[in-house]
C-alpha positions as CSV (number, residue, x, y, z in Angstrom):
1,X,-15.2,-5.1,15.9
2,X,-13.4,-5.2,19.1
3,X,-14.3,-1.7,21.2
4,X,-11.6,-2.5,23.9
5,X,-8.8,-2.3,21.3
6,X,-9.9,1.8,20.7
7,X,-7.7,3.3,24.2
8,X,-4.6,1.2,22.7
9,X,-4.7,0.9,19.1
10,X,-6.0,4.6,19.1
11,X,-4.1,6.3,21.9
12,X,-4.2,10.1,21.6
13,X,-6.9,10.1,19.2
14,X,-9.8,9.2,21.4
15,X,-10.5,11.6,24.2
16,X,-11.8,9.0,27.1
17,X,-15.1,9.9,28.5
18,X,-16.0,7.7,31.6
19,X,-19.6,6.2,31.7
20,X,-21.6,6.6,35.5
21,X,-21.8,2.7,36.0
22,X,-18.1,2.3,35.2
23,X,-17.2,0.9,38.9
24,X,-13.4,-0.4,37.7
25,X,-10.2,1.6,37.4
26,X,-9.0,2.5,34.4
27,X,-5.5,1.3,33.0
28,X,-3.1,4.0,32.2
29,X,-4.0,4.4,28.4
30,X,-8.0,4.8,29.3
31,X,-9.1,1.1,28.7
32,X,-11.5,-0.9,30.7
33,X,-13.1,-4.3,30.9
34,X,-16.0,-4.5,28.2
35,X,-19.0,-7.4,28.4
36,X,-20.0,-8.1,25.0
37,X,-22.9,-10.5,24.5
38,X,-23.7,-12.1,21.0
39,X,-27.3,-12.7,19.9
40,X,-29.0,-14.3,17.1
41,X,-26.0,-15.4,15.1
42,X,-27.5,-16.6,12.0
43,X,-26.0,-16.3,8.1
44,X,-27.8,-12.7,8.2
45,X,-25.5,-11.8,10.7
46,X,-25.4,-11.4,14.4
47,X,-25.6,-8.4,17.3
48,X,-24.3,-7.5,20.5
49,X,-25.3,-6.0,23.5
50,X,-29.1,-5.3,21.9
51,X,-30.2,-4.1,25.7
52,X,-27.2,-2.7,27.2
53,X,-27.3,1.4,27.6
54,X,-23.7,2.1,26.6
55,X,-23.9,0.5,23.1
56,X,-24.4,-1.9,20.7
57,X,-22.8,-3.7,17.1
58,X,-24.5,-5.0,14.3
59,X,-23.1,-7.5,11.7
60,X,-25.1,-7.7,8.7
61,X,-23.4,-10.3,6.4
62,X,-21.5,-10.0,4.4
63,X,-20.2,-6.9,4.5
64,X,-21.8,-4.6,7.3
65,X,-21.3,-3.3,10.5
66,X,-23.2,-1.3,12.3
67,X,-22.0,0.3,15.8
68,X,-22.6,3.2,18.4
69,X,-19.9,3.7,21.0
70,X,-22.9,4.9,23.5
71,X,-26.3,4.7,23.5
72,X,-28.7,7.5,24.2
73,X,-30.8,7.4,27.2
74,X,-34.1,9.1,27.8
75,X,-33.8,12.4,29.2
76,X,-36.5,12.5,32.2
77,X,-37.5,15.4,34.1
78,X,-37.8,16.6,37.8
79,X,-40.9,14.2,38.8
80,X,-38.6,11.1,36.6
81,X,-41.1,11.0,34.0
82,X,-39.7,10.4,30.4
83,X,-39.8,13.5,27.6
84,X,-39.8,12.5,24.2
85,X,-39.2,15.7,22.8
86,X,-35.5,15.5,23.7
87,X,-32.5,13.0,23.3
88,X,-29.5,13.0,24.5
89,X,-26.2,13.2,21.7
90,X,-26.1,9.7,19.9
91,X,-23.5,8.9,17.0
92,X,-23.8,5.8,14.5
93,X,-21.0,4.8,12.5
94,X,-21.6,2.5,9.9
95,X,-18.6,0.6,7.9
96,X,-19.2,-1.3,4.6
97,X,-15.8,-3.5,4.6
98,X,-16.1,-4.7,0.5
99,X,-13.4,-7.3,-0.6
100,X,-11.7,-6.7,-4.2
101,X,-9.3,-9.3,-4.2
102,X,-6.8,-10.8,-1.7
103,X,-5.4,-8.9,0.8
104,X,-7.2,-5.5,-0.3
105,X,-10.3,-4.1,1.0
106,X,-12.6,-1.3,-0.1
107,X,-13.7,0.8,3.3
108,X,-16.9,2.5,2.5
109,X,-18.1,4.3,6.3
110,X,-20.5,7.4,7.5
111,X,-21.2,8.6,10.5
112,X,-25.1,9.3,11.4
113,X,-25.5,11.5,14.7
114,X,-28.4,13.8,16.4
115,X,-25.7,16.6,17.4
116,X,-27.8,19.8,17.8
117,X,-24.5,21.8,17.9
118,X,-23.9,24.2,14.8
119,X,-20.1,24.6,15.3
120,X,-20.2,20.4,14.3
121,X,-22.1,21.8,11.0
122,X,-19.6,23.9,9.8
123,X,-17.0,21.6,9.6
124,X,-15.5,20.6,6.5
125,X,-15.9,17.6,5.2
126,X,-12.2,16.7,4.0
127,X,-11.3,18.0,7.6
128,X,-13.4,15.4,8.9
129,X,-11.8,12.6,6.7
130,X,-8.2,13.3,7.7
131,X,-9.8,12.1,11.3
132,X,-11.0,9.5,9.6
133,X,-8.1,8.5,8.1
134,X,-6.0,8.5,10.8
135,X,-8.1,6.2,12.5
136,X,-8.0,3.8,9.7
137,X,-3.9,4.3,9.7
138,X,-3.1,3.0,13.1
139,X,-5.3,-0.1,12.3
140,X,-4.1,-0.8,9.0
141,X,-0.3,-2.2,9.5
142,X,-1.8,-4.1,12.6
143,X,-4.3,-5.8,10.5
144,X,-2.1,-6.1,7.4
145,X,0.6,-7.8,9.9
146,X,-2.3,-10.0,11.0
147,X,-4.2,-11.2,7.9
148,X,-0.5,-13.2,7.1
149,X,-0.1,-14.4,10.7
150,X,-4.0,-15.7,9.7
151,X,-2.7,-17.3,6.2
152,X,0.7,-18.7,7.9
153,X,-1.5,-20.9,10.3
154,X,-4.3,-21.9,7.9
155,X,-7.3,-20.0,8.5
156,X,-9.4,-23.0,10.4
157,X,-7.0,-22.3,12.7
158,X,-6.4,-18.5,12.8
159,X,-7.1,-18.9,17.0
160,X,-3.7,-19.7,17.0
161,X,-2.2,-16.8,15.7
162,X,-3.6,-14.2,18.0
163,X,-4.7,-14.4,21.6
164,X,-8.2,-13.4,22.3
165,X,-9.0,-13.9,25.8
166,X,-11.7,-11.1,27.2
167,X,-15.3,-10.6,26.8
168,X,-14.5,-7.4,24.4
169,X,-13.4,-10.5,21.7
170,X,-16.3,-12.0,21.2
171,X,-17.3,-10.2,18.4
172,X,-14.2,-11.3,16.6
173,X,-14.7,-14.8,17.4
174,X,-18.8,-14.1,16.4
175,X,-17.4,-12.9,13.1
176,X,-14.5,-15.8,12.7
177,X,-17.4,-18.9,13.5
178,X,-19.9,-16.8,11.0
179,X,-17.1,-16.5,8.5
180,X,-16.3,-20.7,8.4
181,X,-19.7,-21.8,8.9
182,X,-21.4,-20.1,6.2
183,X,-18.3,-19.2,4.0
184,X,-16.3,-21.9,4.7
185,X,-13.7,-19.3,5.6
186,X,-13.6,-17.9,1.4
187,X,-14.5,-15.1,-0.1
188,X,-16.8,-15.5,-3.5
189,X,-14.4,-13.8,-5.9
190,X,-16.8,-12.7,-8.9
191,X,-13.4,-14.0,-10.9
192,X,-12.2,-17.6,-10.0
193,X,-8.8,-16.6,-8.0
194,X,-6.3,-18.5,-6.2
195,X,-6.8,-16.9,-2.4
196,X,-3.0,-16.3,-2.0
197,X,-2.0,-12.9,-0.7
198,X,0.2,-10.4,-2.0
199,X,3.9,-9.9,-0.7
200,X,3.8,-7.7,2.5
201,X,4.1,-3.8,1.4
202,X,6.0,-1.2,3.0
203,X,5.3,0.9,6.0
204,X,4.4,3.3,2.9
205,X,2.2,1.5,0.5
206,X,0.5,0.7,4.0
207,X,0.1,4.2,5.0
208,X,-0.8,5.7,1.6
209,X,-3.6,7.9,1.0
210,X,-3.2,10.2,-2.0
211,X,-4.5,7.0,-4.5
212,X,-6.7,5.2,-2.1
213,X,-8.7,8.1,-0.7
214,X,-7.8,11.2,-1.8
215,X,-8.1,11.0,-6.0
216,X,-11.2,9.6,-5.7
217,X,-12.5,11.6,-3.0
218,X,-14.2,15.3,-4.3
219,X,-14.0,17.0,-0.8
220,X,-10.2,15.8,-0.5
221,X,-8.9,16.4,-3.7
222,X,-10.5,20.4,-3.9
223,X,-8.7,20.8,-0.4
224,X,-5.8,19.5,-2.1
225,X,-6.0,21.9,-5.0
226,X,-6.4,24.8,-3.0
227,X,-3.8,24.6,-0.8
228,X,-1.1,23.4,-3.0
229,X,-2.3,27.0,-4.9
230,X,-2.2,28.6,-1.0
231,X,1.4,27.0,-1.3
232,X,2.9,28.6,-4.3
233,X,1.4,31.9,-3.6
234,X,3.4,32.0,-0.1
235,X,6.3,31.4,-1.9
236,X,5.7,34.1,-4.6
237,X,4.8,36.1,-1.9
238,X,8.1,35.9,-0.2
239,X,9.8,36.0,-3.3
240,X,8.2,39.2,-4.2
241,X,8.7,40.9,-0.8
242,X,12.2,40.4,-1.4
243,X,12.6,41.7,-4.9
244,X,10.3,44.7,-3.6
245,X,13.4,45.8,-1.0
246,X,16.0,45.5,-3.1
247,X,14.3,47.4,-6.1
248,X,13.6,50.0,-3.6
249,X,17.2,50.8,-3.4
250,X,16.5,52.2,0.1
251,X,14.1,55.3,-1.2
252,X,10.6,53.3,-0.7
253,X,11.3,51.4,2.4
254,X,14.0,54.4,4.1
255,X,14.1,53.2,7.9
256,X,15.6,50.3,9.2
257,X,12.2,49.4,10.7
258,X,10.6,49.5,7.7
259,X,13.5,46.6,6.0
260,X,12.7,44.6,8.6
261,X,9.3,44.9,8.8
262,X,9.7,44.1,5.2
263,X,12.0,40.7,5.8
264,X,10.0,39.3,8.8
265,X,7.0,39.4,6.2
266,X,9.1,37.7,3.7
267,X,10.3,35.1,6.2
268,X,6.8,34.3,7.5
269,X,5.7,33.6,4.2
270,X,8.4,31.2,3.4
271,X,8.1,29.9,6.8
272,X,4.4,29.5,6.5
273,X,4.4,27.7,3.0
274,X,6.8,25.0,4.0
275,X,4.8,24.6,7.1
276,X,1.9,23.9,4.5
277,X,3.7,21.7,2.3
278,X,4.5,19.3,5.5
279,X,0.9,19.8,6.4
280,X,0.4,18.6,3.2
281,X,2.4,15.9,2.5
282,X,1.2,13.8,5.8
283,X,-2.7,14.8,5.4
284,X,-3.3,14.1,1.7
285,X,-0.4,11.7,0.9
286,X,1.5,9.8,3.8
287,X,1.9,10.0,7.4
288,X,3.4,7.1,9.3
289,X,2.0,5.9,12.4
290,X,4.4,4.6,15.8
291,X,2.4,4.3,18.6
292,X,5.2,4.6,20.7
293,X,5.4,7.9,19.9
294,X,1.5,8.8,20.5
């Protein structure tokens, strides 16, 4: 809910793209102040920013939010006058954030966009959920550190635990007056539960993907399929390079540039599979996050 945190919580993943009436500097990791107004807040929900030009976000209780990082504005010609036939690039991206017991969360998000570009239609989509997920990485150990820092003060008083001074946080604080006043800071387990959280998980169990996207995801899993095959064919391929020079015995491959022709082949395709197999590992199952390192 909080746009500021993107240039830090995000850094490297974001390419910054500076607005015309931006009249601040930035700060070396891209981030800027933000003025985020709340309207209507109401058990429906709330909104911000509803006549701004750079963008808006939408809470619809309980479990939506709707947001656009920029708004579109209406492309005029020579003489200023408006033409409604055009619009400039807008993207949407709406998250459903679904409880399912203490401490765990069911992210449900899609993107809507008016990109006219076809190269943006030939994407795939399990390439555009490894994005996705890395997004959704780099937040999760913060917010899994923060949701006990939350518990550890008593949630009436979860201002305590964090420090939320700029305009950019008023979303959060929306969201934290919305949650007491109208939930009286509980979630309406289907089952009657004690609201205790779980012990704190690993850096691992954190970052895992393989059973909470990829299994249940169709895209994912096929991508997962064919490249573990892609995988095992390198190496048979190396394998069988190999066996194909020494079987030769020197009368099918008779020049020394021909064997070693022969080997770099082999090599590249070993190379090239355990290149995969890393590619594999951090894409569909686990890849930790340092964002000192980004």
């Amino acid at each position: 809910m909080d746009p500021a945190h993107v240039p830090y919580a995000h850094r490297g993943q974001f390419p910054h793209v500076p607005r015309e009436e931006d009249i601040v500097e930035f700060d070396q990791e891209g981030g800027l102040p933000i003025k985020m107004n709340i309207e209507e807040l109401n058990i429906a929900g709330f909104h911000s920013n509803p006549e701004e030009n750079w963008g808006y976000f939408k809470f619809i209780a309980p479990v939506t939010l709707i947001g656009s990082p920029f708004r579109a504005k209406p492309v005029v010609d020579q003489d200023n006058n408006n033409t409604n036939n055009k619009k400039q690039p807008e993207v949407t991206t709406v998250f459903f954030c679904i409880p399912v017991s203490p401490g765990r969360c069911r992210v449900i998000w899609a993107n809507g966009y008016n990109l006219d570009g076809w190269f943006d239609k030939m994407i795939p989509r399990w390439w555009l959920h490894i994005k996705t997920n890395q997004v959704l990485d780099s937040d999760s150990s913060v917010l899994h550190i923060e949701e006990r820092n939350y518990a550890a003060f008593g949630l009436d008083n979860w201002h305590k635990a964090c420090y939320v001074p700029t305009s950019s946080d008023n979303l959060i604080i929306a969201f934290r007056n919305w949650f007491k006043k109208y939930c009286n800071n509980q979630v309406g387990w289907l089952t009657p539960m004690v609201n205790q959280l779980p012990p704190a998980s690993t850096r691992v169990e954190v970052y895992e993907r393989y059973w909470s996207h990829v299994m249940q995801c169709t895209s994912c899993s096929a991508a997962l399929k064919w490249m573990r095959a892609l995988e095992v064919a390198l190496q048979v391929a190396s394998v069988a390079v190999v066996g194909f020079l020494a079987a030769g015995k020197g009368t099918v491959v008779t020049s020394g540039v021909q064997r070693a022709a022969v080997v770099a082949a082999a090599v590249l395709c070993f190379a090239a599979s355990r290149w995969l197999a890393g590619f594999i590992e951090k894409t569909f199952y686990f890849e930790d996050y340092v964002l000192a390192d980004k």
